[in-house]
C-alpha positions, 0 to 999 in steps of 0.5 A: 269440884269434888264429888263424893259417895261411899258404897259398902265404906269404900268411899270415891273421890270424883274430880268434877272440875271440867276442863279437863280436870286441870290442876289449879290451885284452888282445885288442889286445895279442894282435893287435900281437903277432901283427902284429909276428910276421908283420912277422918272418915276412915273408909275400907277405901278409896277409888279416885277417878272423875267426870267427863273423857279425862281424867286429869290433864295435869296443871291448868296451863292457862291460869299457870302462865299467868302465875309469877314465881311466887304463885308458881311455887304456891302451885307445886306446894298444892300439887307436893300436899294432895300427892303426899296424902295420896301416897300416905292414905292408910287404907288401899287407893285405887285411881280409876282413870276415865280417861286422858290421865297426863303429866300432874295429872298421870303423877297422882296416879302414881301415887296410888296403889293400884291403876285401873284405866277404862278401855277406850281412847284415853291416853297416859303420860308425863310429857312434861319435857316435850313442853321444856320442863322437868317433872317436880323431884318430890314426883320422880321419887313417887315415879321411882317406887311406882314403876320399874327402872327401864319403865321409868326412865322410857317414861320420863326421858321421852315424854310421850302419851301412851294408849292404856292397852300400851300402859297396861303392857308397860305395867303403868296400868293395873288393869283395863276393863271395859269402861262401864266396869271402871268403878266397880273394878276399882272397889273390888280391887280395894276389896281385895287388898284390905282383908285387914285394913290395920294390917294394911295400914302398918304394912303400907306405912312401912314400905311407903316411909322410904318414899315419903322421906325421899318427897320430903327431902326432894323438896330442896330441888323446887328452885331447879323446876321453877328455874326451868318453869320460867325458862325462854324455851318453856314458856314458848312451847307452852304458850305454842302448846295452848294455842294448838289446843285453842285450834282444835 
């Protein structure tokens, strides 16, 4: 599920799980893995990007429905771990979105230092509340240090998908190349950020402890998300959500 190569030590991180690249919880637990080896590893950085048209689809809304609250709450523990370590990686992270990049899946892009999106018809957003649920608090406090207030609260409260010469207006995006420069762009990116990787890594550490410590203590509000998970209206308009889907 997880694809990897290094290229001049940076190292990237491809998600191969298909479908969309949706989160579920085995997929998560591969990604902190492989997150936690290139923590070992210590490359000059990281590039995260995927297979296929889109990059991350947020969570596998047809296994999640299936889930009691227990297995829920195993869920967003997974998704809470991989966007820690995104968040808290010492070296520079750059995610090189191939396309489609939504709700979890537009959460670990945030939790990177720098977004990179191929030029094309892939699409950014957190449009969690359009299917009656909220955004897990530990993500708002990442959405929070990412992006600029009037942009974040537009992003949250509306729930909308935006084409990435949009997010690049809305300074979502970093930069949007031409696809076939995707990745090569993202490790120049990282070049650029690391004339010193352990200057970089105190440097980061420190304007990232605020954040962290905020995820952290945000954790107390997982009753609230689940309370709404499992809510009449959200679990109608997810379940109306995958039917459209099926129909396409």
């Amino acid at each position: 599920m997880i694809q990897t190569r290094l290229h001049q030590d940076i190292l990237t991180l491809e998600l191969a799980r298909g479908r969309g690249n949706s989160l579920s919880i085995e997929f998560l637990h591969a990604i902190a893995a492989a997150l936690d080896q290139a923590r070992r590893d210590g490359p000059r950085g990281l590039v995260l990007t995927a297979t296929g048209r889109t990059f991350c689809a947020g969570f596998d809304l047809q296994a999640a429905l299936t889930h009691d609250r227990r297995g829920m709450r195993t869920l967003l523990d997974a998704l809470y771990q991989v966007v820690y370590s995104l968040f808290a990686f010492p070296r520079p992270v750059v995610a090189a979105l191939n396309g489609h990049t939504i709700a979890g899946g537009a959460v670990l892009s945030l939790a990177c230092d720098v977004r990179v999106m191929a030029g094309g018809e892939g699409k950014w957003g957190l449009n969690e509340i359009a299917l009656g649920i909220s955004v897990p608090a530990f993500a708002v406090e990442v959405a929070r240090y990412a992006l600029p207030r009037p942009v974040l609260e537009r992003v949250l409260y509306a729930g909308r998908l935006y084409p990435g010469y949009k997010a690049y207006d809305m300074g979502i995006l970093d930069l949007v190349p031409d696809e076939g420069e995707l990745e090569a762009m993202a490790r120049r990116a990282v070049e650029r950020w690391t004339p010193s990787v352990d200057a970089f890594a105190d440097i980061k550490a420190r304007l990232h402890a605020p954040t962290l410590a905020a995820m952290e203590a945000a954790r107390s509000a997982d009753d609230a998300w689940l309370d709404l998970w499992f809510s009449d209206e959200a679990q109608h308009r997810i379940t109306a959500a995958l039917e459209a889907l099926r129909k396409k």
